[in-house]
N, C-alpha and C positions, 0 to 999 in steps of 0.2 A: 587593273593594276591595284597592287595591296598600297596605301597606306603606311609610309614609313615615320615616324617626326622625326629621324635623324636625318631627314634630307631638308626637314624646314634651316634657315637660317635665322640663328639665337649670334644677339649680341654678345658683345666679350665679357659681358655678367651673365649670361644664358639665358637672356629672356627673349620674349619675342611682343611686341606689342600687339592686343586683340582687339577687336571692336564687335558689339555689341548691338545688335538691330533685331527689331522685334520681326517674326517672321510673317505677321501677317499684315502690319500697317507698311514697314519699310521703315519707321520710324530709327532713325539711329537712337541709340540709346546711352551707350557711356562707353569709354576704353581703359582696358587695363593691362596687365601686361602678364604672359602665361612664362613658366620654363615647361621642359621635357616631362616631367611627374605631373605637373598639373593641366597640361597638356591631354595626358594619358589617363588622368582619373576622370577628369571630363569625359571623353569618350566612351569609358568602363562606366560610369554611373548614370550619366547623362546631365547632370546636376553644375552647371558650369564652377569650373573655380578657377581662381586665375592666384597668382602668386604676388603675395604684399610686400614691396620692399620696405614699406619702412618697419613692418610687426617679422620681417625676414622670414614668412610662415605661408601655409596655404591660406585662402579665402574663399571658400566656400559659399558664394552668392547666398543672401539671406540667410545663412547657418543663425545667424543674433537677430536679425531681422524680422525675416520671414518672408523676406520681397526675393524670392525665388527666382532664378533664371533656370529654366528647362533645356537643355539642348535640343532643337529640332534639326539644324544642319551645324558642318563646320566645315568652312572654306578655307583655302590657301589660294592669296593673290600670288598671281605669275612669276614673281623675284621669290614666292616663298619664303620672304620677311615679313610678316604681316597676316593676322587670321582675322578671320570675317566668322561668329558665330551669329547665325540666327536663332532666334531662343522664344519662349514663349515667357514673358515676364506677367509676377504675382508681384502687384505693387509697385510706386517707383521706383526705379532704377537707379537715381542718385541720392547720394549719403542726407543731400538737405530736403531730404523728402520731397523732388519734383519727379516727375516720368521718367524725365530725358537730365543727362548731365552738361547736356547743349543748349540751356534754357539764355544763353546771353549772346543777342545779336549786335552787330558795331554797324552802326547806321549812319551815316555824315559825319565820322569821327565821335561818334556817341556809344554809350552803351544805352541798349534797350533789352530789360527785362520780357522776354517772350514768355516764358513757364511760370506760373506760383506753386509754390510747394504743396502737395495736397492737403486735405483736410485729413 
C-alpha cells in the first residue's frame, strides 16, 4: 500500500504532532509538530523538518544549527494523529543544547535535572 498524508489526521490548524527518537539507541528525542508540505519535504529530502508555529515557517532540523536530524524511518501510530520519525541525529536535539528535549524527570513531586547541556 502507497503512502497517502491525506489519510493522516491534522488538527483544525493542520498540523500533526511528531516525535522524534534516535533510530539506533530508542532514545526519544524531542517533539514538534509537522503539516502536509513539511510532512512531504521530509520524505523528498530525507532531511526532517517539521513546521514552526510561532516563526509560521518551515524548520528544517539544524538548517542554523547544524545538529541534523536524517530520516531513517517514518511511522504512523494506529489513530494516524501522530508520527513517530526515527532519525539519525548530529548533535543535540534540543534548543538548550542537551541530546534529548526530555532531560527533566518529576520524582516525589520534584523536578530532577537528568540531561546537562553538552559541551
Amino acid at each position: 500500500m502507497s503512502f497517502d498524508d491525506a489519510r493522516l489526521k491534522y488538527d483544525a490548524n493542520g498540523l500533526i504532532p511528531c516525535i522524534a527518537q534516535d533510530h539506533a539507541t530508542g532514545e526519544v528525542l524531542m517533539m514538534a509538530w509537522m503539516n502536509v508540505a513539511s510532512v512531504r519535504q521530509t520524505l523528498e529530502t530525507g532531511r526532517v523538518t517539521y513546521w514552526s508555529r510561532s516563526r509560521a515557517a518551515f524548520w528544517v532540523k539544524g538548517e542554523t544549527s547544524g545538529h541534523v536530524q536524517r530520516l531513517v524511518e517514518l511511522r504512523v501510530d494506529c489513530d494516524r494523529d501522530c508520527l513517530l520519525v526515527l532519525v539519525e541525529q548530529t548533535g543535540p536535539a534540543c534548543h538548550t543544547n542537551r541530546r534529548s528535549c526530555f532531560y527533566t524527570a518529576v520524582r516525589d513531586g520534584e523536578e530532577v535535572v537528568l540531561i546537562e547541556p553538552m559541551a
